[in-house]
N, C-alpha and C positions, 0 to 999 in steps of 0.2 A: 301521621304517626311520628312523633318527636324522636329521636334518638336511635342508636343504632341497633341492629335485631344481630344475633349467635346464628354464626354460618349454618346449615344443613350438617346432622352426619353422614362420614363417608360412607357409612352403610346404607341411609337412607338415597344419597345421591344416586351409587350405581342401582340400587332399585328403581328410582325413575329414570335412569339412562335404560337401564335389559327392558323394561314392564313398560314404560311410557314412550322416551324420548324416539326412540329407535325405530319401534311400529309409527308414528305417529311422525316422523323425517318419511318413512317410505309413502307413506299415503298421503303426506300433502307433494309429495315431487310426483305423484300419478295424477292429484285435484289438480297442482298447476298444470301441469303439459295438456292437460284433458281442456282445463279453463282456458287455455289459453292457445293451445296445437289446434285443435279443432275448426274454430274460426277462422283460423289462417288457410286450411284448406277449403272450407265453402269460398275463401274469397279467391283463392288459386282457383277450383274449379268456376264459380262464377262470374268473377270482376267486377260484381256487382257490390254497390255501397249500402242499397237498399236491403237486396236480400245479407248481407252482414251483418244491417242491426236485426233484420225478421231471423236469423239465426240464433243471434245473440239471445232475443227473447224466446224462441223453441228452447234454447242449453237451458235457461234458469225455470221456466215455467215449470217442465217436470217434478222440477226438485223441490218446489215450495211442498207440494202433497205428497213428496216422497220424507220430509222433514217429520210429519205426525206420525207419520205410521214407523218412521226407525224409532222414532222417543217410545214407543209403546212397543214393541219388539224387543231392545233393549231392555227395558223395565222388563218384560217375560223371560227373554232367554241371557241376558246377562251381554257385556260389555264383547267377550272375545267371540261367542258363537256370530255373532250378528258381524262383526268386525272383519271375520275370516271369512266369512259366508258370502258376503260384498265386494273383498277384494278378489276370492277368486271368481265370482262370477264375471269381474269388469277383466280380468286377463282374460278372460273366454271371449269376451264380446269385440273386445279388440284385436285379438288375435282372429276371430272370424272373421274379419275387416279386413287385415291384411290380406283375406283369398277373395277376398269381393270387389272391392277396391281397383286391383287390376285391369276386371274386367269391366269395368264401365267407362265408357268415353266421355270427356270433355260435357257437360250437359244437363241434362233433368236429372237422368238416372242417376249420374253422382252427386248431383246436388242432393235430392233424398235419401242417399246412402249416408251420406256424410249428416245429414241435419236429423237423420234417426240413429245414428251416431254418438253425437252430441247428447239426443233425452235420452238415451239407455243408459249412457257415461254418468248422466250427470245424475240420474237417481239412484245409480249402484254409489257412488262415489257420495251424497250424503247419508247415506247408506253407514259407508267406514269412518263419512266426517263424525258422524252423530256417536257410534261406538266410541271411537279415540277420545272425543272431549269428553263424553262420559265418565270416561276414565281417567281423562286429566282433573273432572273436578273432583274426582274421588283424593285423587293424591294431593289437591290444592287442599282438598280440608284435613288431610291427613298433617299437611302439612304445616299446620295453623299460624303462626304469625312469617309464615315464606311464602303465605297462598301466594303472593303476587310476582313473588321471583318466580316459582311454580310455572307462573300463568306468562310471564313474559320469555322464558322459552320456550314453552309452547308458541307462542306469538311468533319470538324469533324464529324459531323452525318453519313455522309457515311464509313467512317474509323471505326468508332463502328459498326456500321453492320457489317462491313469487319471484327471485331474484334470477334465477337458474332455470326454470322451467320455461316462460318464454323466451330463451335465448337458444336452451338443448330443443326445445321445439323446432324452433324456425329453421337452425343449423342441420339441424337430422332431416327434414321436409325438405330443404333447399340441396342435398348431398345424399340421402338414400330415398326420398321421395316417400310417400304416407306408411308402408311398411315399415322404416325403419325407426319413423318414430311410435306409430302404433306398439310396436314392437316392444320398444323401451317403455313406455307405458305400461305393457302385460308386466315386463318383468320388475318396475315397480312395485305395482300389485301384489304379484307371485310375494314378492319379498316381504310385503304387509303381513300378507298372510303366514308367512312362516311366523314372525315377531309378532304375534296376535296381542293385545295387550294382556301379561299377566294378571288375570283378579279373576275370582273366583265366582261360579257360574251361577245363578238362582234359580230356583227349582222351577218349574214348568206349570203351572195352571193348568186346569182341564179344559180351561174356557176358552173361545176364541180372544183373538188381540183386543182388547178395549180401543181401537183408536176414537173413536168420537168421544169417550170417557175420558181418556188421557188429554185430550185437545182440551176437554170442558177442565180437567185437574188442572193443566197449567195454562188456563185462564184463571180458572180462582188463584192459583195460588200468585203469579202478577198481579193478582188486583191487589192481595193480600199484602206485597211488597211493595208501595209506593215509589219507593230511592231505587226501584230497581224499573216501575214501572215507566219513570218519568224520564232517564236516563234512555232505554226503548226508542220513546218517542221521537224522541230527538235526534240519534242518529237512526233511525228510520225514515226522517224528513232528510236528514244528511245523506241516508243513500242514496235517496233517487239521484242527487248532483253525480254522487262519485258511479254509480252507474250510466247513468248519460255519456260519464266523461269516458267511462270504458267503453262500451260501443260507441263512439261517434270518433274516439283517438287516431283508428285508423283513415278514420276518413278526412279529418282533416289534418293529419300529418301527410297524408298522400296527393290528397285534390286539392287540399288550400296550401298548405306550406312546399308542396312539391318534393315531397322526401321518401327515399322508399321506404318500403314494408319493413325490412331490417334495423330502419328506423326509429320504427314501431317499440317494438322489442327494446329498442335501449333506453327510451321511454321507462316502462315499466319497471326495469332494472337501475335505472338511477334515482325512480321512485321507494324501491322494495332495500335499497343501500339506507337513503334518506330514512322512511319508516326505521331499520333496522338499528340505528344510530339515535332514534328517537327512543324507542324500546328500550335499550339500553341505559339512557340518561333518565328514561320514569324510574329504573327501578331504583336507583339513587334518590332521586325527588321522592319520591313517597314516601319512602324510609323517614326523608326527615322534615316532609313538607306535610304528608294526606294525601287522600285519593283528589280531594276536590280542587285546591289550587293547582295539579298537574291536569286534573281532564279541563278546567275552565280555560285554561292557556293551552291548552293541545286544541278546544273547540275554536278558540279564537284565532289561533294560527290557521287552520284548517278554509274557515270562514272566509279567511283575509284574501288565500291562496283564489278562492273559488269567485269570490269576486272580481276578482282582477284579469280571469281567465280570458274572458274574453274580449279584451284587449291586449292579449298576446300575439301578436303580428310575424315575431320570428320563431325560427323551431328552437332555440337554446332557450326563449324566456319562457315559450311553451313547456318545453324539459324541465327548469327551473321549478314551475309553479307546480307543477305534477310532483314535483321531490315534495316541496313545502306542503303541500294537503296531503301525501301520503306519511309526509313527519307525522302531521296534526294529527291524522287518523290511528297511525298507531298509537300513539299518545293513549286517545279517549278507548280505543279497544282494551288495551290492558285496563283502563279503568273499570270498562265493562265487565271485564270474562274473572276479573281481582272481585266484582261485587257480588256478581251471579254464583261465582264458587262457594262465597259466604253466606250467602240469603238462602239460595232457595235449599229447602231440605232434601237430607241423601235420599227419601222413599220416594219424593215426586220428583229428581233433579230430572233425570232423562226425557219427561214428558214436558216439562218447566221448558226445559231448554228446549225441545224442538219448537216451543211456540215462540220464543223468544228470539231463535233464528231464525222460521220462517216468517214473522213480524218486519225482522230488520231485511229481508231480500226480498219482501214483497215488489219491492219499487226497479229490480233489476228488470224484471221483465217487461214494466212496464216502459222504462228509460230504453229498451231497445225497440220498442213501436214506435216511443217518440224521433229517436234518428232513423228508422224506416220510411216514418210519413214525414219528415220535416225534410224541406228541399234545404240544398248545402247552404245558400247565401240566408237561413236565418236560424241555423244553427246556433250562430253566436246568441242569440237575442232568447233560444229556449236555455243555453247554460246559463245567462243572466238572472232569467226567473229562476230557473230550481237553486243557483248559488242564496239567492236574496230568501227562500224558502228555508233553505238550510239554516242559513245567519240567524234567521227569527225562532225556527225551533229547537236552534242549538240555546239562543238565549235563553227562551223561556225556560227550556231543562235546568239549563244549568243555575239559575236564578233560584227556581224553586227547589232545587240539592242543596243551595248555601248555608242553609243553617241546620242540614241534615245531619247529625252525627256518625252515620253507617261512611259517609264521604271525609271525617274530619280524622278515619285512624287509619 
């Protein structure tokens, strides 16, 4: 897009601050803590590295089949029932945690407590993900040539969380022990649920949920979108690296680099700074570059990072390189959630999008088997392959977008 676009009016602003921005701060500061609190406890109660990644992959597995069935719920009961109804049940489940919790000792018992913890968490919480984006694509098309400013607050609100969330994690676990961050979690939640997004509800069908319908809907209609479809692919190959690289973080910032857990956490937050800083400098570039030269330099940045990974020997070049692919990746996100707001249509977007995101997180559950079963000294040599996997299907994506027009405004 050449030239420069007419602010937002303030009327329209404070509507996506009350209706969007605000429900959609609370629910991603409950997804990080959840994404990122939880794992820390299985590894408090077990010390295990193995069962860390066999954890990591129980958190995300639930949620890839909890992904169809909120797109198709959504589509029946509307953006806020679905939204409301998820976050209070994930305060319920956590706050039943804090009286269970207690009483298990050091062990099995808490290690299953905690790892059916995780899949209730993590399927109520795409549960609220799926509502809220919902609703953010609604206002991205509402908001037709800002979709992408739209879309890159959204971004940035998640990126803070990401930035906050495992730090209030670690800090609350380490100083009031799993209660008190569970705790803070409900009341996340709780708070989701008062700011439910404002939009208006759709009427109810007689019918049961169509989910195998909806899944089949937003398959046709991805195929139907090529620049959306090939885009997919490509950070779908890109996740598995940047999942690997989450579950295996702790482990080699701890048993190879010798750093503690707290670490960890600072990690993620000089990444979610990097990302956030990133976000910020697209929404300028696109303005007046296009979608496509900002996502083909956010892929190649991202690329560059993941190759180099492992041959990072100390913990600050380690820290380093995690900033630079989390820059990269926000980059290409906003190019993503700026296309998908545009392409797919308001009757199918909700079903569209769950296949679209549980496409792109296929590879998380898989990246935590891989650091369960891969013993530590050849760690390095599986981030090698998935970075050099990434590299090749970031190229082809972006190769075959070049001369696509939907990427050149």
């Amino acid at each position: 897009m050449s030239g420069g676009t007419t602010p937002l009016p303030a009327r329209r602003t404070a509507g996506l601050v009350r209706g969007i921005y605000l429900p959609r701060s609370a629910d991603a500061g409950a997804f990080a803590m959840t994404t990122y609190g939880i794992p820390l406890l299985v590894l408090a109660a077990t010390g295990s590295a193995a069962l860390t990644g066999l954890a990591f992959a129980l958190e995300w597995t639930p949620r890839l089949g909890a992904f169809v069935v909120a797109g198709a719920m959504v589509d029946r009961y509307g953006t806020t029932t679905v939204f409301r109804i998820a976050s209070v049940a994930r305060a319920l489940v956590v706050l039943a945690a804090v009286f269970v919790l207690p009483a298990q000792a050091h062990g099995l018992g808490a290690t299953l407590t905690v790892m059916l913890l995780a899949a209730s968490t993590g399927v109520l919480t795409e549960f609220s993900y799926i509502a809220a984006e919902t609703a953010g694509g609604t206002a991205s098309r509402e908001a037709g040539e800002h979709a992408h400013r739209v879309q890159s607050v959204l971004l940035g609100i998640d990126q803070v969380a990401t930035l906050a969330g495992p730090a209030l994690a670690g800090l609350l676990l380490q100083w009031t022990g799993s209660a008190g961050m569970l705790a803070t979690i409900a009341c996340f939640s709780l708070l989701g649920a008062a700011l439910a997004p404002n939009q208006p509800l759709k009427p109810s069908p007689a019918e049961p949920v169509p989910v195998i319908k909806g899944l089949l809907t937003g398959w046709a209609t991805l195929r139907s979108l090529p620049t959306l479809a090939w885009l997919v692919a490509g950070l779908t190959l890109s996740n598995l690296t940047l999942g690997l690289l989450q579950a295996a973080t702790p482990v080699i910032v701890v048993k190879q680099l010798g750093h503690s857990s707290a670490s960890v956490g600072l990690i993620w937050s000089a990444a979610a700074v990097a990302s956030l800083l990133a976000i910020a400098a697209c929404r300028t570039a696109i303005d007046r570059y296009g979608l496509w030269p900002v996502g083909a330099l956010s892929a190649m940045v991202a690329a560059g990072a993941c190759m180099t990974l492992a041959a990072a020997h100390t913990y600050g070049m380690y820290l380093v390189l995690i900033a630079v692919l989390m820059a990269g990746e926000g980059g290409m996100t906003v190019v993503l959630r700026t296309l998908r707001s545009q392409l797919i249509p308001a009757e199918v977007f909700a079903s569209t999008l769950s296949l679209t995101i549980l496409l792109l997180l296929l590879p998380f559950p898989i990246a935590g088997v891989l650091v369960a079963a891969t013993p530590l000294d050849l760690l390095g040599h599986v981030i090698t392959a998935c970075a050099a996997l990434q590299a090749l299907g970031l190229f082809l994506a972006f190769a075959r977008l070049r001369t696509d027009p939907a990427l050149r405004t």
